[in-house]
Gaussian input, Z-matrix of N, CA and C with variables (Angstrom, degrees):
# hf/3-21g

backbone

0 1
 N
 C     1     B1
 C     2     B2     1     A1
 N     3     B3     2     A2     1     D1
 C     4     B4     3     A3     2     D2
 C     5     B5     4     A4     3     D3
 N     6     B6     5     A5     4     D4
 C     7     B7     6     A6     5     D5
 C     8     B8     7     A7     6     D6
 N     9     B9     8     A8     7     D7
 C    10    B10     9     A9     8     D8
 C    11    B11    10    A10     9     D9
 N    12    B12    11    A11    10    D10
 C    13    B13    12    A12    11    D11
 C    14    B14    13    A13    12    D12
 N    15    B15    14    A14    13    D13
 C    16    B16    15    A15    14    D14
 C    17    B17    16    A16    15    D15
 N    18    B18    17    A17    16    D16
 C    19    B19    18    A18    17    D17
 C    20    B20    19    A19    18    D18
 N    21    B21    20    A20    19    D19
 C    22    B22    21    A21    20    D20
 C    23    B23    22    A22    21    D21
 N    24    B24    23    A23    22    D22
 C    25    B25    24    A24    23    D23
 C    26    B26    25    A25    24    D24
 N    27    B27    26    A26    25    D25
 C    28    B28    27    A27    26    D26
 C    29    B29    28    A28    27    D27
 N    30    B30    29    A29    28    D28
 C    31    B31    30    A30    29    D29
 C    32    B32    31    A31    30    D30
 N    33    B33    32    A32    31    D31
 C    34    B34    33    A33    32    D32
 C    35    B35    34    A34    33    D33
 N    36    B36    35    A35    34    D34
 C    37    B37    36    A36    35    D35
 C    38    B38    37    A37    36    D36
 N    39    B39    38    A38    37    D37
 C    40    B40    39    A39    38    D38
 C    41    B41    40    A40    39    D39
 N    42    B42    41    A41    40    D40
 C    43    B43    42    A42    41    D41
 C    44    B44    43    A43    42    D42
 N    45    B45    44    A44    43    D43
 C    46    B46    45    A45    44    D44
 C    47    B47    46    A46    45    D45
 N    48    B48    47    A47    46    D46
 C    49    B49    48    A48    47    D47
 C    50    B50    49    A49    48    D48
 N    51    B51    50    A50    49    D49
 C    52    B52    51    A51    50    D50
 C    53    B53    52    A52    51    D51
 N    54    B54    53    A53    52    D52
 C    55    B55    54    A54    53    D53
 C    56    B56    55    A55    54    D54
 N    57    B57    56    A56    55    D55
 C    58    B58    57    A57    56    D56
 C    59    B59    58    A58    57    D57
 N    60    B60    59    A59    58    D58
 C    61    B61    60    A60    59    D59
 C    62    B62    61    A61    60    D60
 N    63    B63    62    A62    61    D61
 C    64    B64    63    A63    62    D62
 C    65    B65    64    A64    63    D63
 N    66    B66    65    A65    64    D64
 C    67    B67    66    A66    65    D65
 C    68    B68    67    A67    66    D66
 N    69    B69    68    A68    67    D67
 C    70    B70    69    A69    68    D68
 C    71    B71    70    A70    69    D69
 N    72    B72    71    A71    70    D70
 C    73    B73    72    A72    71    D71
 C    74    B74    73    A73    72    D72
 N    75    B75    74    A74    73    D73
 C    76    B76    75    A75    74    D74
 C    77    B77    76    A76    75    D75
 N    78    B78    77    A77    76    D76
 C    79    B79    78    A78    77    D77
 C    80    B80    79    A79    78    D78
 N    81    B81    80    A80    79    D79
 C    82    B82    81    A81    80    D80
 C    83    B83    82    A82    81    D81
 N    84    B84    83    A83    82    D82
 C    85    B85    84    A84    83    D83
 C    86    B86    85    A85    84    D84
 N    87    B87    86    A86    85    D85
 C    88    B88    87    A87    86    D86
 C    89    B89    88    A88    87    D87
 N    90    B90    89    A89    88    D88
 C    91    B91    90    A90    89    D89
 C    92    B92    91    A91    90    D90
 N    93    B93    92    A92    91    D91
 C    94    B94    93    A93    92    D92
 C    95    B95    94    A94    93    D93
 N    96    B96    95    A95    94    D94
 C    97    B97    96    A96    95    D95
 C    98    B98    97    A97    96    D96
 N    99    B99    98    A98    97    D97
 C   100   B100    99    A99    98    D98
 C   101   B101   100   A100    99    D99
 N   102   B102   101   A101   100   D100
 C   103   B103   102   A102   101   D101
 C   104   B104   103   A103   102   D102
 N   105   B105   104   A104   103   D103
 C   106   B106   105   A105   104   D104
 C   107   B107   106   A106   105   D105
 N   108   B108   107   A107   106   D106
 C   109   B109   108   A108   107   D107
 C   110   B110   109   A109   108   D108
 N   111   B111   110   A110   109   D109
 C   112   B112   111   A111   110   D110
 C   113   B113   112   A112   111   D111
 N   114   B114   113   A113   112   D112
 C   115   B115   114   A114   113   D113
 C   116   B116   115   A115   114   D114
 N   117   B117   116   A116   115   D115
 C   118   B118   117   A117   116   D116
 C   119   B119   118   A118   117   D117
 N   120   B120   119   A119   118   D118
 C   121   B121   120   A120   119   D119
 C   122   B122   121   A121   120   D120
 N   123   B123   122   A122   121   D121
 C   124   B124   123   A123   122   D122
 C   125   B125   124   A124   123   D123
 N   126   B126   125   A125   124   D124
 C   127   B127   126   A126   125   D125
 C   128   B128   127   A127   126   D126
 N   129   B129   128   A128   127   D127
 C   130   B130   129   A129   128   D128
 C   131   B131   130   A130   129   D129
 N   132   B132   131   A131   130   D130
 C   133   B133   132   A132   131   D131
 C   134   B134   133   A133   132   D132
 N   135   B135   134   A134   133   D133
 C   136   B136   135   A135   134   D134
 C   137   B137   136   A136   135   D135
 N   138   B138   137   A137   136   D136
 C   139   B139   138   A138   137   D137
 C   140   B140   139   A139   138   D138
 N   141   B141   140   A140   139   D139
 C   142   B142   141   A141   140   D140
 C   143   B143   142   A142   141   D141
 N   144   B144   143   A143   142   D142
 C   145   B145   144   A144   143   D143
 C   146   B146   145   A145   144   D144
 N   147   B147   146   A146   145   D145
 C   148   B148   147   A147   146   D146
 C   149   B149   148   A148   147   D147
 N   150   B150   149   A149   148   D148
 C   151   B151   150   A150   149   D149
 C   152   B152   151   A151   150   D150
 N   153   B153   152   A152   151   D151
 C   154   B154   153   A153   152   D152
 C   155   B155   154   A154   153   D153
 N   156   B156   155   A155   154   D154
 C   157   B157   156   A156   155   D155
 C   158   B158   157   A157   156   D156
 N   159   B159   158   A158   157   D157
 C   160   B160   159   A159   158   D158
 C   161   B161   160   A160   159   D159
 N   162   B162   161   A161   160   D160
 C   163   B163   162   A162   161   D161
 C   164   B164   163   A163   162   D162
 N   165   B165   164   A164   163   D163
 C   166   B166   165   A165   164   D164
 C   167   B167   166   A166   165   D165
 N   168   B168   167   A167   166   D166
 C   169   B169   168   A168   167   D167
 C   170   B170   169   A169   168   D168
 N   171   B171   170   A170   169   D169
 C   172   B172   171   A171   170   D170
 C   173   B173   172   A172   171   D171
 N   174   B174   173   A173   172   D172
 C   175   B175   174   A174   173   D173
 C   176   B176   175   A175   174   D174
 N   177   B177   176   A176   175   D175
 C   178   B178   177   A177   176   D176
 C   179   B179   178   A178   177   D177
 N   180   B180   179   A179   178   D178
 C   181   B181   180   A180   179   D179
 C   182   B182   181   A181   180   D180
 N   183   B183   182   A182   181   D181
 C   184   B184   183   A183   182   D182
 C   185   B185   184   A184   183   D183
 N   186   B186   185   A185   184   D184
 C   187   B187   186   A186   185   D185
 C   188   B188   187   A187   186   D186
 N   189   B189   188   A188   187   D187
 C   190   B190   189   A189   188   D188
 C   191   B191   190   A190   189   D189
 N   192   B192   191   A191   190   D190
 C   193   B193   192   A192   191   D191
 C   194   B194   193   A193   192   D192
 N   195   B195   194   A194   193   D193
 C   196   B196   195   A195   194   D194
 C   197   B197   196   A196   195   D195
 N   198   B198   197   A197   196   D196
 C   199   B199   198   A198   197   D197
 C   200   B200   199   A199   198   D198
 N   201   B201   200   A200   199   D199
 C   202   B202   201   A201   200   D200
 C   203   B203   202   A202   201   D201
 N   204   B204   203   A203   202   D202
 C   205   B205   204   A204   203   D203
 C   206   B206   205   A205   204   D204
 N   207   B207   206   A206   205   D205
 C   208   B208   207   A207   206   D206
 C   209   B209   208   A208   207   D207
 N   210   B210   209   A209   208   D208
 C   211   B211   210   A210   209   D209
 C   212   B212   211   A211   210   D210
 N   213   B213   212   A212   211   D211
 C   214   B214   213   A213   212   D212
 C   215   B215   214   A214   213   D213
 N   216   B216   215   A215   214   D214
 C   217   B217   216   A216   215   D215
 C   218   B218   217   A217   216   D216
 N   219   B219   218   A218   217   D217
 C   220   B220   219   A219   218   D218
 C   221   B221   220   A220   219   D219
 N   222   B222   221   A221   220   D220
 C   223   B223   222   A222   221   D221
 C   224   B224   223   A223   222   D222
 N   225   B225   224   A224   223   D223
 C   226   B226   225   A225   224   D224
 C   227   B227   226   A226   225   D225
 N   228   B228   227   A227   226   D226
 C   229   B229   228   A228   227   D227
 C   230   B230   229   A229   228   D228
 N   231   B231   230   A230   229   D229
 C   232   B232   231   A231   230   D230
 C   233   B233   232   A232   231   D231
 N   234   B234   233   A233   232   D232
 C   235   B235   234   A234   233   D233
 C   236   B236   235   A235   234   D234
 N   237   B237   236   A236   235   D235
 C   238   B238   237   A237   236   D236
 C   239   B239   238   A238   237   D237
 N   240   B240   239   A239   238   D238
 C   241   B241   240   A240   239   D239
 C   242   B242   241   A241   240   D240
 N   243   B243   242   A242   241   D241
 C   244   B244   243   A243   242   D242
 C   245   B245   244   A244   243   D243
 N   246   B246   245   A245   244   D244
 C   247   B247   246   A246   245   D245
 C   248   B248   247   A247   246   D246
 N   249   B249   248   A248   247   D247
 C   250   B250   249   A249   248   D248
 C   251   B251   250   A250   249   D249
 N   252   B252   251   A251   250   D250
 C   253   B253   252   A252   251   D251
 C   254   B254   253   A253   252   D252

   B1=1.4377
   B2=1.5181
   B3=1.0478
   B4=1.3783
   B5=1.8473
   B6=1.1543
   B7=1.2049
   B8=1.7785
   B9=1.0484
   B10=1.7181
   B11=1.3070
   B12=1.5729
   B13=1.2410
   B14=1.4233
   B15=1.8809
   B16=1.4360
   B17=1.6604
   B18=1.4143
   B19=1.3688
   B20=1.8643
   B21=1.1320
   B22=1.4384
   B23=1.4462
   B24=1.5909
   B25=1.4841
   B26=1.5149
   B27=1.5855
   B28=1.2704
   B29=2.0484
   B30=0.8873
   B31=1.2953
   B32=1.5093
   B33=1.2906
   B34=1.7404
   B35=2.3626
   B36=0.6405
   B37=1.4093
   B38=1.9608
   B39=1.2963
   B40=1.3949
   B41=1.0716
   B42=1.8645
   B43=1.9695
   B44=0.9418
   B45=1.4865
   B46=1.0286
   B47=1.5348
   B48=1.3875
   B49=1.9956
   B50=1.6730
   B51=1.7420
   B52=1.3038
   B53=1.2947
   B54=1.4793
   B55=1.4033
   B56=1.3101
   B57=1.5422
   B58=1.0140
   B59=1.5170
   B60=1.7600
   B61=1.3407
   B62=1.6224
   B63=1.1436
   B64=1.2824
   B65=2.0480
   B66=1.4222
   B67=1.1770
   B68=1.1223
   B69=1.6882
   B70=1.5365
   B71=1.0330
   B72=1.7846
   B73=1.2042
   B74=1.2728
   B75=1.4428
   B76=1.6088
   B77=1.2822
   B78=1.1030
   B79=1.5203
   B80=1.7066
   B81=1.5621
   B82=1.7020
   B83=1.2578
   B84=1.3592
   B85=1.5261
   B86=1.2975
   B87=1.7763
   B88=1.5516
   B89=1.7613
   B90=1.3931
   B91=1.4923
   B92=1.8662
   B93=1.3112
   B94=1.1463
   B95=1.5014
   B96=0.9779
   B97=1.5305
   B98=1.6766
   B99=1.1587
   B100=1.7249
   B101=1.4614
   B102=1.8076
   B103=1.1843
   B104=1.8982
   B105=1.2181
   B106=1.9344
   B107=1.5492
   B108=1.1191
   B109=1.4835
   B110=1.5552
   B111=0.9560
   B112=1.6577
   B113=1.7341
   B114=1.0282
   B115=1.5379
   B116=1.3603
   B117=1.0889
   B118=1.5262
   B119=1.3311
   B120=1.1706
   B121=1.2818
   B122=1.6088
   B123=1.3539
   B124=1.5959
   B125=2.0615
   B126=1.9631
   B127=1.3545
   B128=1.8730
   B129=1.5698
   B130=1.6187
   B131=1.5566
   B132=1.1218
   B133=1.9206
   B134=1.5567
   B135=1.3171
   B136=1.3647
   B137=1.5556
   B138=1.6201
   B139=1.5552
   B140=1.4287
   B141=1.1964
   B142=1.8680
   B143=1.4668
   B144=1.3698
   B145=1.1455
   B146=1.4864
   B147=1.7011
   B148=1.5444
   B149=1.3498
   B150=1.1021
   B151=1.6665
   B152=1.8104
   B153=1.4184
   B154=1.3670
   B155=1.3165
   B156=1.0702
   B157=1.9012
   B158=1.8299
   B159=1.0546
   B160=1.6627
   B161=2.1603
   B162=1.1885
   B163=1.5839
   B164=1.9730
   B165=1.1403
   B166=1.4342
   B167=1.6447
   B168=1.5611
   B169=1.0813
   B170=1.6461
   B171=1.9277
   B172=1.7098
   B173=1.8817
   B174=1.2937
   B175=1.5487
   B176=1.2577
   B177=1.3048
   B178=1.5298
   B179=1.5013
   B180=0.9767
   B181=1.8224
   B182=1.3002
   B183=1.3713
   B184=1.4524
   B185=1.4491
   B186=1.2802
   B187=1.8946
   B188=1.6029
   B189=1.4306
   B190=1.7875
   B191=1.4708
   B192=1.1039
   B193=1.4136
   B194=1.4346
   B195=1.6138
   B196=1.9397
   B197=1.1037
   B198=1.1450
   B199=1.7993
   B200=1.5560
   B201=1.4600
   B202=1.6436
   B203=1.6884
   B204=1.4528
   B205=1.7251
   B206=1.7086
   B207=1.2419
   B208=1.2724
   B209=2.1191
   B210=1.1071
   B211=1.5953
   B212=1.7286
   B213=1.5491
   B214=1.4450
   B215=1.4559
   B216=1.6642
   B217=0.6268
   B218=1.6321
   B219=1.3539
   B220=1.6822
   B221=1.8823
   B222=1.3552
   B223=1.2477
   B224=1.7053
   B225=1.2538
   B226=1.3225
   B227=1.1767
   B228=1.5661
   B229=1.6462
   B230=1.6018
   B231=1.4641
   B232=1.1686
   B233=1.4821
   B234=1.1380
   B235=1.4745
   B236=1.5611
   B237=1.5786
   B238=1.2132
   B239=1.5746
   B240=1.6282
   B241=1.6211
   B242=1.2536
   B243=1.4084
   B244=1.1639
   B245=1.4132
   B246=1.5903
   B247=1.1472
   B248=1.6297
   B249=1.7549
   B250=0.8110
   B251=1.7383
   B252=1.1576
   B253=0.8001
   B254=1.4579
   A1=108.76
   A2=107.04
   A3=101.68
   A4=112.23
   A5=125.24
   A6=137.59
   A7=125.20
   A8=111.86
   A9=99.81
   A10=108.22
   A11=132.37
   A12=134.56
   A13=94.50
   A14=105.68
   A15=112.60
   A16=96.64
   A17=117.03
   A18=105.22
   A19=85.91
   A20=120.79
   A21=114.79
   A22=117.13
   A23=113.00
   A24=118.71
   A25=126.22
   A26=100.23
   A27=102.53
   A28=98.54
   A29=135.79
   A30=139.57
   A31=122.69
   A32=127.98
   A33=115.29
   A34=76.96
   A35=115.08
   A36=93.84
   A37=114.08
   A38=127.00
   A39=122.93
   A40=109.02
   A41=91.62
   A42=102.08
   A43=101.40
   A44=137.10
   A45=126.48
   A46=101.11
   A47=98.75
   A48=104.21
   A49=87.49
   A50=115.15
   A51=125.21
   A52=93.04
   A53=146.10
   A54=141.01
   A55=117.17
   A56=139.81
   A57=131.90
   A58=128.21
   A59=118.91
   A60=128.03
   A61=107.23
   A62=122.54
   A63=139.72
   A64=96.62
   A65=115.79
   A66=125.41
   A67=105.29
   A68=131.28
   A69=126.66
   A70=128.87
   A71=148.76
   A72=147.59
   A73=92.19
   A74=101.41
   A75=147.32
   A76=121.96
   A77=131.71
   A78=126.14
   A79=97.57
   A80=120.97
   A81=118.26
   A82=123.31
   A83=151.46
   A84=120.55
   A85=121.51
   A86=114.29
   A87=122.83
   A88=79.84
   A89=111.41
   A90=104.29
   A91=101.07
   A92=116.09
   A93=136.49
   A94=126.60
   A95=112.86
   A96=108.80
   A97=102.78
   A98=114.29
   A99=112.44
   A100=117.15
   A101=110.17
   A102=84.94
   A103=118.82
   A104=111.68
   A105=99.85
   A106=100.86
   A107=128.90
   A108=101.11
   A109=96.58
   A110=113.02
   A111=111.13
   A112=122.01
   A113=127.36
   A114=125.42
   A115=109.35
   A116=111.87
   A117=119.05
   A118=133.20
   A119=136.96
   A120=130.50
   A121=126.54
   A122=98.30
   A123=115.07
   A124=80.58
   A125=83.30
   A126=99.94
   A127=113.82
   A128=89.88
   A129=77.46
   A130=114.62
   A131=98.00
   A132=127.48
   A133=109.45
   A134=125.54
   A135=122.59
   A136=102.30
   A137=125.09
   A138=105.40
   A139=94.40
   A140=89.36
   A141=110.64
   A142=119.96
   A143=139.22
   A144=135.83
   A145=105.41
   A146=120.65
   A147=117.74
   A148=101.15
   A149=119.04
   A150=140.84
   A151=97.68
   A152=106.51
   A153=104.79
   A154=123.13
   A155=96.03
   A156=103.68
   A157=78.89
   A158=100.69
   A159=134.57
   A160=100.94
   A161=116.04
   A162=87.42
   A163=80.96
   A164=114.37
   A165=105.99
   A166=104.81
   A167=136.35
   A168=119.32
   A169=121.56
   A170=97.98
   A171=96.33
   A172=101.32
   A173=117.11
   A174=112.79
   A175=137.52
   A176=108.53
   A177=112.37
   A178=106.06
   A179=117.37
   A180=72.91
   A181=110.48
   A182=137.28
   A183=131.15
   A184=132.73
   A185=108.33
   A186=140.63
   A187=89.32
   A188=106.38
   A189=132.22
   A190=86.68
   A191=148.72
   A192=145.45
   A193=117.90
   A194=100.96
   A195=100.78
   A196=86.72
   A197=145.59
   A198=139.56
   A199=119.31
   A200=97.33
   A201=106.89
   A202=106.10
   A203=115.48
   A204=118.98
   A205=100.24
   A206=100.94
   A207=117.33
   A208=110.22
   A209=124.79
   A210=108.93
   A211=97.32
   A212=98.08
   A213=121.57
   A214=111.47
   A215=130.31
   A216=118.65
   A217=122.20
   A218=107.79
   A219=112.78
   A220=108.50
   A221=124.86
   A222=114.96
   A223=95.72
   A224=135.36
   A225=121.06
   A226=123.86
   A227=114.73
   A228=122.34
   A229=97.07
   A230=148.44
   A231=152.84
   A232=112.26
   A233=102.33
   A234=113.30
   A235=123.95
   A236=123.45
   A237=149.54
   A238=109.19
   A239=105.85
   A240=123.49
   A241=93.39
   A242=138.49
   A243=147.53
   A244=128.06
   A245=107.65
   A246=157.35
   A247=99.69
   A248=112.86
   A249=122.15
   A250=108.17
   A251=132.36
   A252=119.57
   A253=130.47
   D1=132.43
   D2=172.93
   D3=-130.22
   D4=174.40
   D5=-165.50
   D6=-141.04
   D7=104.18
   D8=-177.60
   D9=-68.54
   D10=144.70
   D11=170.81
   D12=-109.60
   D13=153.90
   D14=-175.28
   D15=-142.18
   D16=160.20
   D17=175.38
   D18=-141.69
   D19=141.27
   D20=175.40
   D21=41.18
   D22=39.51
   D23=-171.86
   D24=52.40
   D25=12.55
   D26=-175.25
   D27=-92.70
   D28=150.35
   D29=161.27
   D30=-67.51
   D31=128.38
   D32=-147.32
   D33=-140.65
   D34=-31.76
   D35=-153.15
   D36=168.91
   D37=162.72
   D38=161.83
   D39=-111.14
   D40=163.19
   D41=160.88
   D42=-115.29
   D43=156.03
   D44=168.40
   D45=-154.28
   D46=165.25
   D47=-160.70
   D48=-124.94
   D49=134.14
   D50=-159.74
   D51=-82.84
   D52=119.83
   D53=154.92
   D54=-41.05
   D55=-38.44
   D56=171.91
   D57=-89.53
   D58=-18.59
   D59=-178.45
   D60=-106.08
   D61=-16.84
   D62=169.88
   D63=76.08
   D64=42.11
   D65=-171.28
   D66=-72.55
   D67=173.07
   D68=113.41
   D69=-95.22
   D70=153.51
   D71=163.65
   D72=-128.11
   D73=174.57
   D74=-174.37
   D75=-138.80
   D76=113.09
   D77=-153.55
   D78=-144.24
   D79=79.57
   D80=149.50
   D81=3.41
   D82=99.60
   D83=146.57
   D84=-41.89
   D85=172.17
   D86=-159.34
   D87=-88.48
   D88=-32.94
   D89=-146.36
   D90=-91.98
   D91=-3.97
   D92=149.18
   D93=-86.54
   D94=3.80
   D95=165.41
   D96=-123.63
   D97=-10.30
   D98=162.67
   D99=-71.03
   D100=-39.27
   D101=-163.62
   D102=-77.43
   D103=174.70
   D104=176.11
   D105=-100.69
   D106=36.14
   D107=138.05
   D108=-120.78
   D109=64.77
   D110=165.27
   D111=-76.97
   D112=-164.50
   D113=-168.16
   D114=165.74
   D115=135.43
   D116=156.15
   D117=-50.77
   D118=129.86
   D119=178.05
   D120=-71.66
   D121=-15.41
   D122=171.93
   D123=170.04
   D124=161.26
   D125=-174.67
   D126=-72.40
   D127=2.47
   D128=-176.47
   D129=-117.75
   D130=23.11
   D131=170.66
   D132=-120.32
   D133=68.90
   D134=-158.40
   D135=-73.93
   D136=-179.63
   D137=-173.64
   D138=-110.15
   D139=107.87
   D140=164.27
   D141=-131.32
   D142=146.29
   D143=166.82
   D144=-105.64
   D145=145.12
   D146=170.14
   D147=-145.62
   D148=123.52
   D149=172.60
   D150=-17.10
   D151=-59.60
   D152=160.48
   D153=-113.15
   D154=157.48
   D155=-157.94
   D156=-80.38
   D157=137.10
   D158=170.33
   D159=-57.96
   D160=139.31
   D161=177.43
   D162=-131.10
   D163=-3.84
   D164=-172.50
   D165=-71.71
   D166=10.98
   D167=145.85
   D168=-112.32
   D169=57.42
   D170=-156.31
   D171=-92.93
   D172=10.83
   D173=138.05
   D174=-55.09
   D175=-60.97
   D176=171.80
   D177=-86.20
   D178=-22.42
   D179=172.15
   D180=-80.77
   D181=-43.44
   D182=152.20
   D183=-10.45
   D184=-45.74
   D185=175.36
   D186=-56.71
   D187=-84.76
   D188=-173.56
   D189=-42.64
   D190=-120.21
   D191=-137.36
   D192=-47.57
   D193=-21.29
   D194=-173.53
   D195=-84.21
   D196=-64.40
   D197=-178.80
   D198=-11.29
   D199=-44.42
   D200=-158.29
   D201=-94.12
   D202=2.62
   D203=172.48
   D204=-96.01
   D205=149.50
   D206=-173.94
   D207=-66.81
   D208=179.59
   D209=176.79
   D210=-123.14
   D211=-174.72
   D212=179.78
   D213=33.22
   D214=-122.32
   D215=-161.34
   D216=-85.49
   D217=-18.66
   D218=168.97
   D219=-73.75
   D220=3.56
   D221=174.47
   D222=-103.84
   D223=-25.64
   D224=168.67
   D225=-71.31
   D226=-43.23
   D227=172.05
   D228=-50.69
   D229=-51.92
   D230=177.85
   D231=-42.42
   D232=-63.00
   D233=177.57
   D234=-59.41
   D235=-36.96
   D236=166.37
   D237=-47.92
   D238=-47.30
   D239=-170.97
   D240=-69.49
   D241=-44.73
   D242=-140.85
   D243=-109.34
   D244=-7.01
   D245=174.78
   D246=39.83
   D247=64.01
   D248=177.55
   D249=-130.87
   D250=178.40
   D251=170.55
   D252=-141.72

């Protein structure tokens, strides 16, 4: 599975969850790490790109993205909308 990340509609990078290791990664775009106002997404997603997304830091990026969903009952109404679960 993978996931596009966006920040100000700009395109920054994927997440994606390993089907066989049950990982997470974080993977920079090229065209997001060219431009100069680039940035980190947090200090523990440093800005690197790798052909394959790295999954040996698949705590924190896991950590970093669960942070940023809402809880209790506004994370089910979310999920419901989204028809995910």
């Amino acid at each position: 599975m993978k996931l596009t990340v966006q920040a100000n509609g700009i395109y920054i990078g994927c997440l994606s969850l390993g089907a066989l290791s049950g990982l997470y990664a974080f993977d920079y775009s090229v065209e997001w790490l060219a431009k100069e106002q680039r940035f980190p997404l947090s200090p523990v997603l440093p800005l690197v790109h790798q052909s394959v997304p790295a999954e040996r830091h698949s705590a924190n990026v896991r950590q970093f993205f669960r942070n940023l969903l809402p809880e209790g009952q506004a994370l089910d109404d979310a999920a419901q909308a989204s028809k995910v679960s």
